[in-house]
C-alpha positions as CSV (number, residue, x, y, z in Angstrom):
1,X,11.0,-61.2,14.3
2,X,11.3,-57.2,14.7
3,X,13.1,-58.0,17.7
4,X,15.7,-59.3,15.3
5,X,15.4,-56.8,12.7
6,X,16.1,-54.0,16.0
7,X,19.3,-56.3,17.2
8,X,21.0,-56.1,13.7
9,X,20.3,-52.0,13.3
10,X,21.9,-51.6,17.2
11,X,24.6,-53.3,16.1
12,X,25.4,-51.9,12.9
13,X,24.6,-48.6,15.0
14,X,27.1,-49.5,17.1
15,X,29.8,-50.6,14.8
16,X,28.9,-46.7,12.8
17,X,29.7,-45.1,16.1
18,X,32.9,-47.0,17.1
19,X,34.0,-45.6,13.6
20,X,33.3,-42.3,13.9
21,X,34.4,-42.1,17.5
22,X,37.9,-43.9,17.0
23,X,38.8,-44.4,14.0
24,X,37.8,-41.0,11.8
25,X,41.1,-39.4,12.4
26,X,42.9,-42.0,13.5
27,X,46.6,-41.1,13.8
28,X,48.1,-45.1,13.8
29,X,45.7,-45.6,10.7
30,X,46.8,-42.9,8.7
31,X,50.6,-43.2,9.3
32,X,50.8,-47.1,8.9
33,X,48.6,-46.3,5.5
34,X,51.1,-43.7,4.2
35,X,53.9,-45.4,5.2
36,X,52.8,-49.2,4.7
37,X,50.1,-48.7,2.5
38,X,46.5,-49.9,3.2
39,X,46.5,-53.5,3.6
40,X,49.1,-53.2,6.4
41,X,46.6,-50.7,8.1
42,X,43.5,-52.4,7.8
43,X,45.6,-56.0,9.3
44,X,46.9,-53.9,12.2
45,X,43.5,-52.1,12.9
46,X,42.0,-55.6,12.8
47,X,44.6,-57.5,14.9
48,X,46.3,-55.3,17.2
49,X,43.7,-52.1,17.5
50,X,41.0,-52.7,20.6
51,X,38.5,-50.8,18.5
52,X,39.4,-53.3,15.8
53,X,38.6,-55.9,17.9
54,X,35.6,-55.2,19.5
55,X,34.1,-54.0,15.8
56,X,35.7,-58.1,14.6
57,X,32.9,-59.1,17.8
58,X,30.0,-57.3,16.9
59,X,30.6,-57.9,13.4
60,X,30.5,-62.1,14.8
61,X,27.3,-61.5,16.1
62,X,26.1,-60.1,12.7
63,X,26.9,-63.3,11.1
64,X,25.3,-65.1,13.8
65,X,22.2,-63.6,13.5
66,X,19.5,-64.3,10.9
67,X,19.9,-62.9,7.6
68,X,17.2,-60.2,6.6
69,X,14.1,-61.4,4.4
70,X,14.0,-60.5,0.7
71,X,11.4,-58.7,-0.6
């Protein structure tokens, strides 16, 4: 089971570092969210943006795997 637990933290590690790599500063994000405000944003980051998309694939693979136990 920690193999699980290690699968879901490299994941979420990876989706952190996407974020901070590509899309702290983003210049497309900012603008459409000034300029669109930040619905439009967040639908083109999600539909159009390749970062978007691979972060919409890792977060598929959180959903696939098992949920944490409660304590």
């Amino acid at each position: 089971m920690g193999k699980k637990r290690n699968r879901r933290k490299e994941i979420l590690d990876q989706i952190a570092w996407l974020e901070e790599t590509y899309c702290d500063g983003c210049f497309l994000k900012s603008t459409f969210r000034k300029e669109y405000g930040k619905t439009y944003a967040q639908s083109f980051c999600i539909q159009q943006c390749t970062v978007g998309e691979q972060m919409r694939q890792y977060g598929e693979m959180l959903l696939s795997a098992p949920p944490r136990p409660r304590r």
